[in-house]
N, CA, C and O atoms as a CHARMM CRD file, in Angstrom:
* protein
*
  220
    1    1 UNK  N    -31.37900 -14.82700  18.89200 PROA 1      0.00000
    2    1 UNK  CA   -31.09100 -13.41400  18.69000 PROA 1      0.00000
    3    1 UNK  C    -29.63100 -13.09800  19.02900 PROA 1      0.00000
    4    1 UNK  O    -28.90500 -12.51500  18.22400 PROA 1      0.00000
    5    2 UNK  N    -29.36000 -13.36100  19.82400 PROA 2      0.00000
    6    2 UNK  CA   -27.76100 -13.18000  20.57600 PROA 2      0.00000
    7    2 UNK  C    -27.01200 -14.01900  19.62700 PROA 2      0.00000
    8    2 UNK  O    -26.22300 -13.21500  19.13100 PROA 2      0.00000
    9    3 UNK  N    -26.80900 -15.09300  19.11800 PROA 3      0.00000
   10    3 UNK  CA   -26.12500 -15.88900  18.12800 PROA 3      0.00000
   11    3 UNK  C    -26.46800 -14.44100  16.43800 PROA 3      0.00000
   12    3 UNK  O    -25.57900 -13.88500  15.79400 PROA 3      0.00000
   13    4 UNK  N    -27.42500 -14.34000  16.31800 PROA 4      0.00000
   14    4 UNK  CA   -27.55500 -13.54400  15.34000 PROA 4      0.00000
   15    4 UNK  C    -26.62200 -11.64300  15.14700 PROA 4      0.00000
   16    4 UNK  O    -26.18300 -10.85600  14.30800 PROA 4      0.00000
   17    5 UNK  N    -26.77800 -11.79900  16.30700 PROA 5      0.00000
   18    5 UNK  CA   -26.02300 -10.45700  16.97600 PROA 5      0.00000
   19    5 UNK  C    -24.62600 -10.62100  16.88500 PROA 5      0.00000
   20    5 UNK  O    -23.80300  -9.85800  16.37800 PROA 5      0.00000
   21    6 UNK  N    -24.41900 -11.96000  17.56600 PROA 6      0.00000
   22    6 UNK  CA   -22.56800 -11.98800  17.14200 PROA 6      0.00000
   23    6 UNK  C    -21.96300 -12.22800  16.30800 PROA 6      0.00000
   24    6 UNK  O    -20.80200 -11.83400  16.20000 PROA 6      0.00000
   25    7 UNK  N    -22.89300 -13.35700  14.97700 PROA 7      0.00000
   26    7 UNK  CA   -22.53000 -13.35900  13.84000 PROA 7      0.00000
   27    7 UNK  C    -22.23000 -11.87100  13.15000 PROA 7      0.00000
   28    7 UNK  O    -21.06700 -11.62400  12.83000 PROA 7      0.00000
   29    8 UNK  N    -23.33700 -10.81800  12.90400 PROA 8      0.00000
   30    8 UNK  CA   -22.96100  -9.57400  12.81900 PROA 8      0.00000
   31    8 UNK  C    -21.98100  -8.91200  13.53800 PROA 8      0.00000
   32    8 UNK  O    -21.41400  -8.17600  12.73000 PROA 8      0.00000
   33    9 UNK  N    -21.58000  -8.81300  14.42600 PROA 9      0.00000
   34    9 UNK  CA   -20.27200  -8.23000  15.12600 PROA 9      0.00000
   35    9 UNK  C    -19.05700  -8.81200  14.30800 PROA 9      0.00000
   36    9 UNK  O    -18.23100  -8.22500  13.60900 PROA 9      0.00000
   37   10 UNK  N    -19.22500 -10.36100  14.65900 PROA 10     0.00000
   38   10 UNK  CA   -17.81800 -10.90800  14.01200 PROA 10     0.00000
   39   10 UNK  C    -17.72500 -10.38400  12.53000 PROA 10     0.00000
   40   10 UNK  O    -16.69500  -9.77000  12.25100 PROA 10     0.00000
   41   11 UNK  N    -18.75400 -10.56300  11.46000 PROA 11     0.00000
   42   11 UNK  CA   -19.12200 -10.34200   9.90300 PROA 11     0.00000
   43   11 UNK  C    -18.27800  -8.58800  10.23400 PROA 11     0.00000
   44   11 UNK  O    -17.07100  -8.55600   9.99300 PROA 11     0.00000
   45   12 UNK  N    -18.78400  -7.57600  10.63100 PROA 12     0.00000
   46   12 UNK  CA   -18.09500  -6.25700  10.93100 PROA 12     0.00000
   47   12 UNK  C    -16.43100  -6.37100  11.23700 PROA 12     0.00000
   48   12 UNK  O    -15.59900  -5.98900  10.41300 PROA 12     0.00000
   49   13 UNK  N    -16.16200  -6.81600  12.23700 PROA 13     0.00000
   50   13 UNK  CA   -14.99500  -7.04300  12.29400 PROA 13     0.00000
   51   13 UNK  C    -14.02100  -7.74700  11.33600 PROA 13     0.00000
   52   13 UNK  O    -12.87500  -7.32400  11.49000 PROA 13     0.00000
   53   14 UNK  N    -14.08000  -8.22800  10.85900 PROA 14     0.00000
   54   14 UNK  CA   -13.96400  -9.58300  10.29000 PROA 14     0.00000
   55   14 UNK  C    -13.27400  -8.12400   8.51200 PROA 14     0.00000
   56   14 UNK  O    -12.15700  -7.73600   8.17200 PROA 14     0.00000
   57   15 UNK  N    -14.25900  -7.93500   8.12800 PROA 15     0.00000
   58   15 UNK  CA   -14.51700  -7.01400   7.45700 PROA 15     0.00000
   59   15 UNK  C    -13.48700  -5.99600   7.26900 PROA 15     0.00000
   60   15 UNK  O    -12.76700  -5.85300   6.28100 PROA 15     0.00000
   61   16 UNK  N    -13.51400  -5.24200   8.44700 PROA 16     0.00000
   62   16 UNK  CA   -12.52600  -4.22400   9.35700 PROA 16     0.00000
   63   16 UNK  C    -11.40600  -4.63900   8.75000 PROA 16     0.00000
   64   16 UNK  O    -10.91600  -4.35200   7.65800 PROA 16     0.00000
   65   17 UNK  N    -10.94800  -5.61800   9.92900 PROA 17     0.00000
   66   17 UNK  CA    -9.51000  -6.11100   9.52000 PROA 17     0.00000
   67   17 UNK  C     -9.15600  -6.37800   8.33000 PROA 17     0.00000
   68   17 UNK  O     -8.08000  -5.95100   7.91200 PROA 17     0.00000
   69   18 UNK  N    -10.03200  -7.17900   7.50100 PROA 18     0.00000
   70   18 UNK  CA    -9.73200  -7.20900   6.09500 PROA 18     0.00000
   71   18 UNK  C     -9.74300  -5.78800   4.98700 PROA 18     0.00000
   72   18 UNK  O     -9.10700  -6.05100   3.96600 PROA 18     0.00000
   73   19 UNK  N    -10.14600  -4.81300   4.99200 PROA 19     0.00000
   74   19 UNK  CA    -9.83800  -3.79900   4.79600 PROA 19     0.00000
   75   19 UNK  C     -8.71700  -3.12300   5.14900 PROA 19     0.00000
   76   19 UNK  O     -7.73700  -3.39700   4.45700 PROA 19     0.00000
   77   20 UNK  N     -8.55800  -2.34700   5.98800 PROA 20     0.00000
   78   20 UNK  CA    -7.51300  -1.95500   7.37600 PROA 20     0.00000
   79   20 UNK  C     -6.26900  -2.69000   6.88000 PROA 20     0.00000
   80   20 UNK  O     -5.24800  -2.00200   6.84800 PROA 20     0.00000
   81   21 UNK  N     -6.15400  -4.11300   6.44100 PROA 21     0.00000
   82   21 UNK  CA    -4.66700  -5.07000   5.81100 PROA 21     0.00000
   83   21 UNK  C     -3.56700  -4.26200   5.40200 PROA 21     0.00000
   84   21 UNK  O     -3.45100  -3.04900   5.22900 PROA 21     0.00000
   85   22 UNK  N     -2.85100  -5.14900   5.29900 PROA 22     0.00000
   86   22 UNK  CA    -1.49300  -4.71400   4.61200 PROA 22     0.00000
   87   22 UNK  C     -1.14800  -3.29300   3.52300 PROA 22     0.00000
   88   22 UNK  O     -1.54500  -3.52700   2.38200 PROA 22     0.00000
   89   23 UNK  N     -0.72200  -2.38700   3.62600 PROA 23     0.00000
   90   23 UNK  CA    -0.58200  -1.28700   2.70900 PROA 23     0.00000
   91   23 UNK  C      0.72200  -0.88200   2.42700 PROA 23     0.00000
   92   23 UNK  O      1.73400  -1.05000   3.10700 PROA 23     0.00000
   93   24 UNK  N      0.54200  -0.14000   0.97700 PROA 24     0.00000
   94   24 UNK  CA     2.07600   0.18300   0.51900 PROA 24     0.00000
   95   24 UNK  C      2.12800   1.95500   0.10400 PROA 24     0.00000
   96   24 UNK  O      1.16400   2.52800  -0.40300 PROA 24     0.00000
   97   25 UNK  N      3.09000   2.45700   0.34700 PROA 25     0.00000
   98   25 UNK  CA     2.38100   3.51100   0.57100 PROA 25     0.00000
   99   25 UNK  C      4.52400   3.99300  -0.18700 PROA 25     0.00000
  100   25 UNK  O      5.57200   3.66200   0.36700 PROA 25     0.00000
  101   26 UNK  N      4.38100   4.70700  -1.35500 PROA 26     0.00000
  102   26 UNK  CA     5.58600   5.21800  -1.67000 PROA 26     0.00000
  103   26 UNK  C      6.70600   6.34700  -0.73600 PROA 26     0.00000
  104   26 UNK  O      6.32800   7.35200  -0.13400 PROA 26     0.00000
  105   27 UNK  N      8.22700   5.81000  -0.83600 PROA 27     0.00000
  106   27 UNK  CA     8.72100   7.06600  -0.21900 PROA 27     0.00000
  107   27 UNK  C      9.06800   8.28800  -0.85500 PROA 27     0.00000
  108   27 UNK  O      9.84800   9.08600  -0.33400 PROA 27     0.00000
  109   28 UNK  N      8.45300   8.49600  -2.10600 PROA 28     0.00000
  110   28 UNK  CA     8.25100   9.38700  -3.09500 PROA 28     0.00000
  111   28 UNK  C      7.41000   9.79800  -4.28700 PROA 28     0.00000
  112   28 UNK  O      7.57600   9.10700  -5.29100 PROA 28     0.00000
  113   29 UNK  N      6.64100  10.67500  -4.35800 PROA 29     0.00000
  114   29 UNK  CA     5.64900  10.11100  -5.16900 PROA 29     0.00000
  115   29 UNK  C      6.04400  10.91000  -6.19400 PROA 29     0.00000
  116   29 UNK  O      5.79700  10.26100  -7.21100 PROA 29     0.00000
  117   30 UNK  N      6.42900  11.75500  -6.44000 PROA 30     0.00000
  118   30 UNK  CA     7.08400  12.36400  -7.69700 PROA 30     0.00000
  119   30 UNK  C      8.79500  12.76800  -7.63600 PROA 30     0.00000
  120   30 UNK  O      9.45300  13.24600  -6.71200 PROA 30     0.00000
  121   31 UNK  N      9.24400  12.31000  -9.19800 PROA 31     0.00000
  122   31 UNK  CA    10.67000  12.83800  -8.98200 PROA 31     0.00000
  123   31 UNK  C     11.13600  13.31800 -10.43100 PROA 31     0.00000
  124   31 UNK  O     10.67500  12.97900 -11.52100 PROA 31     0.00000
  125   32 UNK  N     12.16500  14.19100 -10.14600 PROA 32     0.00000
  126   32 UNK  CA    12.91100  15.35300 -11.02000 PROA 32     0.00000
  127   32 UNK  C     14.13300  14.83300 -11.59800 PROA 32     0.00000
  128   32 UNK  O     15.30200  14.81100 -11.21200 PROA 32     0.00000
  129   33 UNK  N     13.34000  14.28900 -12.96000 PROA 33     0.00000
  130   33 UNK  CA    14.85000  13.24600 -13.57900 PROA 33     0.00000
  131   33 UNK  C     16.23500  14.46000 -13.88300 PROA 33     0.00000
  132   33 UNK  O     17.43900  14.20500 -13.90500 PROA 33     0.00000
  133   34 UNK  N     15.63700  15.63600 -14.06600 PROA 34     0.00000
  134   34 UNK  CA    16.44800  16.32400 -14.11100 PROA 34     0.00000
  135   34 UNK  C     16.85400  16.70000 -15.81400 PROA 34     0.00000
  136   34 UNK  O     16.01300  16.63800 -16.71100 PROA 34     0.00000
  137   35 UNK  N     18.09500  17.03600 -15.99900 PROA 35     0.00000
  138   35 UNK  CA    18.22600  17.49400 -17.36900 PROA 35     0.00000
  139   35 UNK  C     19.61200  16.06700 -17.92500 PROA 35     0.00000
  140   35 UNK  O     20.72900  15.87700 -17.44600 PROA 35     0.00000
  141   36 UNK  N     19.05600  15.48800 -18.81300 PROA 36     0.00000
  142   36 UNK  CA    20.18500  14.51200 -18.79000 PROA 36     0.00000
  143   36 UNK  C     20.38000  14.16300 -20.17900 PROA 36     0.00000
  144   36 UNK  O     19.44400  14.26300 -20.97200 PROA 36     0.00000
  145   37 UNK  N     22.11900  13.55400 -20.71900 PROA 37     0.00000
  146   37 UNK  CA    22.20000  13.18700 -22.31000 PROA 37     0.00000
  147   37 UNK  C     21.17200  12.13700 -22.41100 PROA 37     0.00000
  148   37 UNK  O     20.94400  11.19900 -21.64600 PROA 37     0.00000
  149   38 UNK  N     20.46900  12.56300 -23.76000 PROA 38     0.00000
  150   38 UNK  CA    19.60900  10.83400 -23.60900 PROA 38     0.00000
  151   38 UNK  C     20.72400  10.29000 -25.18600 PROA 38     0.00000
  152   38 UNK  O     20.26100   9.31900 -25.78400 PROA 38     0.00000
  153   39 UNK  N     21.69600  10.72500 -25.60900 PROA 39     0.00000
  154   39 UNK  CA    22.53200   9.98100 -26.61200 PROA 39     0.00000
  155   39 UNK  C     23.67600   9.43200 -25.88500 PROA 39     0.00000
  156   39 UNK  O     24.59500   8.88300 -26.49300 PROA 39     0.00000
  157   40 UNK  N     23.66800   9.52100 -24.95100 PROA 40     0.00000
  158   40 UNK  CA    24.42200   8.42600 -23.65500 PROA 40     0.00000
  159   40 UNK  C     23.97300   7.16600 -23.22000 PROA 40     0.00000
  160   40 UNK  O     24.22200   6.67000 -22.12200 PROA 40     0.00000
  161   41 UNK  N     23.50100   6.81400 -23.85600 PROA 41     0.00000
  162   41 UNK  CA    22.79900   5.33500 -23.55100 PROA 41     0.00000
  163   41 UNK  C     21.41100   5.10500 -22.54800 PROA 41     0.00000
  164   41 UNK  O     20.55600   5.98800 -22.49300 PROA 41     0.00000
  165   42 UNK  N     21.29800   4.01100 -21.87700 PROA 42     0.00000
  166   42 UNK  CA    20.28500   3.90000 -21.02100 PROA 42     0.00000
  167   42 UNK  C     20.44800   4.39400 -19.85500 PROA 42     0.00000
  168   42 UNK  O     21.52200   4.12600 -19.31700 PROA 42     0.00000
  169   43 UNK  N     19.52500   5.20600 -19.13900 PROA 43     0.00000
  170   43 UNK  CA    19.48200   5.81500 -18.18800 PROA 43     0.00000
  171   43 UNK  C     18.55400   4.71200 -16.88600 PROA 43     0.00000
  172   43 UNK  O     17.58800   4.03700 -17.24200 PROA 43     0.00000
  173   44 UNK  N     19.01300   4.71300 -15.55900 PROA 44     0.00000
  174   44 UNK  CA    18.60900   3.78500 -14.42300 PROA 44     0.00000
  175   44 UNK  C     18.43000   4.55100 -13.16400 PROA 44     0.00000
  176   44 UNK  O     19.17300   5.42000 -12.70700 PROA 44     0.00000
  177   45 UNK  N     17.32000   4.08300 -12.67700 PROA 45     0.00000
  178   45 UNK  CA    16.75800   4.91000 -11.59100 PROA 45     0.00000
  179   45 UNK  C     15.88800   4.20500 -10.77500 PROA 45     0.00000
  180   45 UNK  O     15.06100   3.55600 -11.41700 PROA 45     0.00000
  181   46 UNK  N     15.78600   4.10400  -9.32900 PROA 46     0.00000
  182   46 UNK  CA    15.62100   3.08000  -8.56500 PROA 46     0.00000
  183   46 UNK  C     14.28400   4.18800  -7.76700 PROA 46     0.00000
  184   46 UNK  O     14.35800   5.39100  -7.51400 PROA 46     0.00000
  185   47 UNK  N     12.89500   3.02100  -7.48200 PROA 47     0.00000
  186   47 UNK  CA    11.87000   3.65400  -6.81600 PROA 47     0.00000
  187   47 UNK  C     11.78500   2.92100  -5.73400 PROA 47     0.00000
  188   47 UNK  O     12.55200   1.97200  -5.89800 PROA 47     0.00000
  189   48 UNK  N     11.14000   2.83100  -4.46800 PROA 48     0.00000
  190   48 UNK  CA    11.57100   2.79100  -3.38900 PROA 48     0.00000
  191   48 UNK  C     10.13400   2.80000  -2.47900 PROA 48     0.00000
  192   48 UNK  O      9.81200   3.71400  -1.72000 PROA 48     0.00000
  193   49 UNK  N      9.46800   1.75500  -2.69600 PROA 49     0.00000
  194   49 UNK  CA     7.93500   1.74700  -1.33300 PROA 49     0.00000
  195   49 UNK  C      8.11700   0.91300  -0.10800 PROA 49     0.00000
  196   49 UNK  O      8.91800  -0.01800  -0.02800 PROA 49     0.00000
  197   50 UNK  N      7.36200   1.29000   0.78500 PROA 50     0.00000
  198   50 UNK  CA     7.41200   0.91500   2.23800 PROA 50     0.00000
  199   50 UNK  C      6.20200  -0.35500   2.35700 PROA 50     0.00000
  200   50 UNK  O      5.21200  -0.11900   1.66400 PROA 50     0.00000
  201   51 UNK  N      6.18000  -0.98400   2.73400 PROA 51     0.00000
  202   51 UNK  CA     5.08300  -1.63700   2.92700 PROA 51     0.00000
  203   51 UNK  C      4.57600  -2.16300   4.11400 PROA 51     0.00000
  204   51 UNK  O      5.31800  -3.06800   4.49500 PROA 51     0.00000
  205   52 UNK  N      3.50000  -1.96200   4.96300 PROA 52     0.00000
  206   52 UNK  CA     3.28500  -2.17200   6.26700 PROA 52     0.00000
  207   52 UNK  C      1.95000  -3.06900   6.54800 PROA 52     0.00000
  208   52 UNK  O      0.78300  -2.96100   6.16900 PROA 52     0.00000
  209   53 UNK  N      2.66500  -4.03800   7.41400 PROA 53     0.00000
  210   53 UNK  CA     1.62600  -5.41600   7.49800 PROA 53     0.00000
  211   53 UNK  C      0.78900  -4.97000   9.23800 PROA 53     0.00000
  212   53 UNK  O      1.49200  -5.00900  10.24800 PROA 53     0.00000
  213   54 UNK  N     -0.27400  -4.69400   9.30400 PROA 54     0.00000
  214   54 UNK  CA    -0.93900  -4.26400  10.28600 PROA 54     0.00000
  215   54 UNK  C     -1.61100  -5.71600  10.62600 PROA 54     0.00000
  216   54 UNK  O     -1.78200  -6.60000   9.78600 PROA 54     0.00000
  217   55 UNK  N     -1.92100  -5.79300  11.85600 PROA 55     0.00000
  218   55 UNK  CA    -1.94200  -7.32400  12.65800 PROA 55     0.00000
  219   55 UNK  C     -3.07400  -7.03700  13.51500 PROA 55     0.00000
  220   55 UNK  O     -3.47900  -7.88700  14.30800 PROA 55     0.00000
């Protein structure tokens, strides 16, 4: 019973942490290209996420 019990604890945990993992999370989630020539050639614009490794 006790071996059965900790298998379930660890299986929960185990679980947890694997969920809970690594996430990326944007430093902007919408943006305002604004008013621009588009007969000016190609236009370039840089997006920008954080990503955090939880241990």
């Amino acid at each position: 019973m006790n071996r059965l019990l900790s298998t379930i604890i660890l299986g929960i945990a185990a679980a947890n942490a694997a969920w809970a993992g690594p996430q990326i999370s944007w430093l902007a989630e919408s943006h305002d290209f604004g008013i621009f020539n588009e007969d000016a050639g190609e236009q370039t614009c840089s997006f920008s996420f954080v990503g955090s490794l939880s241990l």
